[in-house]
C-alpha positions in Angstrom: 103.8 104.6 92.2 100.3 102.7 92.0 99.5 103.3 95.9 101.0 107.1 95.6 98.5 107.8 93.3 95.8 105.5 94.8 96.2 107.8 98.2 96.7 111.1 96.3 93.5 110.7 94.7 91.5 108.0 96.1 91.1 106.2 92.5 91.5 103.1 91.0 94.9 102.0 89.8 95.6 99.2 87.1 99.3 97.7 86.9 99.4 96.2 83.4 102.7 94.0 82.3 104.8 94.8 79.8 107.8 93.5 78.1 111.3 95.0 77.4 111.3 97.4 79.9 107.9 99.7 78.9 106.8 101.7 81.3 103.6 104.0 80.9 101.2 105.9 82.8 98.1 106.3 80.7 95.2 108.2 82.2 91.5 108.0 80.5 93.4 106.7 77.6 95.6 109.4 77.9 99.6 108.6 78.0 100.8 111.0 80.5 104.3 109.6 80.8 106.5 107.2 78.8 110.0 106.0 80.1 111.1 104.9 76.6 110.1 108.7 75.7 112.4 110.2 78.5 115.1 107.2 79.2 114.3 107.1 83.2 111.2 106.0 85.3 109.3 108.6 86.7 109.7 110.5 90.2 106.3 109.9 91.6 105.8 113.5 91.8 105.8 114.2 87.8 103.3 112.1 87.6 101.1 113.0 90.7 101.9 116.5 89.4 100.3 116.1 85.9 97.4 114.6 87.9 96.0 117.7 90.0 
């Protein structure tokens, strides 16, 4: 997901670690995505998507 969105938009990415299974995309502070909100991990489109 970190490279998709590093080629899509030619930015920065930061990969942060997490315990228990937490997986979040935060943008400018900005939590566009949260797998314990939704149960599943993204498609790398719903978030590439929400980043246009």
């Amino acid at each position: 997901m970190a490279a998709a969105i590093q080629d899509a938009h030619d930015v920065q990415v930061e990969l942060i670690a997490g315990k228990g299974g937490i997986f979040d995309v935060v943008v400018d502070g900005e939590r566009v995505y949260s797998k314990d909100e939704t149960g599943r991990f993204p498609e790398n489109s719903e978030i590439l998507d929400q980043l246009s």
